[in-house]
C-alpha positions, 0 to 999 in steps of 0.5 A: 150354862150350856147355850142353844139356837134361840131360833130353834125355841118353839114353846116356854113355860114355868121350869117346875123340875130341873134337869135337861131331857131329849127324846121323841113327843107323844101327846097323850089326851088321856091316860088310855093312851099311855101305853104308847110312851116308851122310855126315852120319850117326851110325855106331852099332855094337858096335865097329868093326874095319878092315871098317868104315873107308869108313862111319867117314870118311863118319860125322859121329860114332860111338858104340860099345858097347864099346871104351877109349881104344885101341880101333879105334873110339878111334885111327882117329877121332882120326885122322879127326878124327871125333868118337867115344864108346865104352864105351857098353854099350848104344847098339845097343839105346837107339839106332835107325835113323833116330833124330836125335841129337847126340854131344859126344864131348869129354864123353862125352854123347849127346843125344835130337835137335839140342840146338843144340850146335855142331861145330867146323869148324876142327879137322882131323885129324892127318895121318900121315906117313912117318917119316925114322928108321925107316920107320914112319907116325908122327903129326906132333906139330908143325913141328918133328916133323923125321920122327921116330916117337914110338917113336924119340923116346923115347915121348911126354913124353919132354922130353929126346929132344924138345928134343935133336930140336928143338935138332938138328933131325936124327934120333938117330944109327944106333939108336934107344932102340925099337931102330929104325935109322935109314934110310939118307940119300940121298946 
């Protein structure tokens, strides 16, 4: 695990996308002001609502005041592949526009300036994809997602619908525990 200067850390918060970004701080009070974020930069907000996706896809990381691991913020930069710090309290007011900084969003950690960390580029986001059961957009889990949304599997860590699934390769039959149909099968 790469090490940086424990003096240079200006702000800590919950690590709710992994990954290593750098670039330069635009706070952003609302989403009117987005357009100020161009790639590379760091999104720093309060929190971010759906207004703010445009500014979330060209952000090189974003960190937040408030939020958990099922905020806005959290669930859209997974989804990204964007790394992400929320829960920070304060990072609209330690933070500034035009300030340098580098977010290692896997520990929670924002750093003064370019601390030498490096982002990982072989990482890419996971892709959502129209589920075969219900209809629903779904994140794949694997090659052997066989279009089933997590929900109609049985929720995650649900060892007995996932090796039924992989073993069958077919959806459950009409109803699903979550009460989803199944779609129809073209025929």
């Amino acid at each position: 695990m790469p090490s940086a200067s424990t003096d240079k850390i200006i702000l800590r918060g919950l690590g709710a996308a992994p990954g290593i970004g750098k670039g330069t701080v635009k706070v952003l009070a609302s989403p009117k002001e987005m357009g100020k974020v161009v790639k590379g930069d760091v999104l720093v907000t309060d929190m971010t609502t759906p207004d703010f996706v445009p500014a979330m896809k060209r952000a090189s990381a974003i960190v937040t005041n408030s939020g958990g691991m099922t905020c806005h913020a959290a669930i859209v930069s997974r989804e990204m592949g964007i790394p992400c710090i929320v829960g920070t309290k304060n990072c609209t007011s330690v933070l500034h526009d035009g300030q340098m900084i580098t977010v290692d969003a896997s520990r929670g950690i924002v750093y003064d300036g370019d601390v030498g960390l490096v982002p990982d580029k072989k990482k890419k986001p996971r892709q959502l994809r129209r589920s075969t059961c219900c209809g629903s957009r779904a994140l794949c889990a694997g090659d052997w997602y066989q279009g089933v949304c997590e929900s109609c599997r049985g929720g995650p860590g649900r060892k007995n619908g996932e090796a039924s699934l992989r073993r069958s390769g077919a959806a459950p039959r009409r109803v699903h525990a979550c009460g989803h149909r199944r779609a129809p099968e073209k025929k």
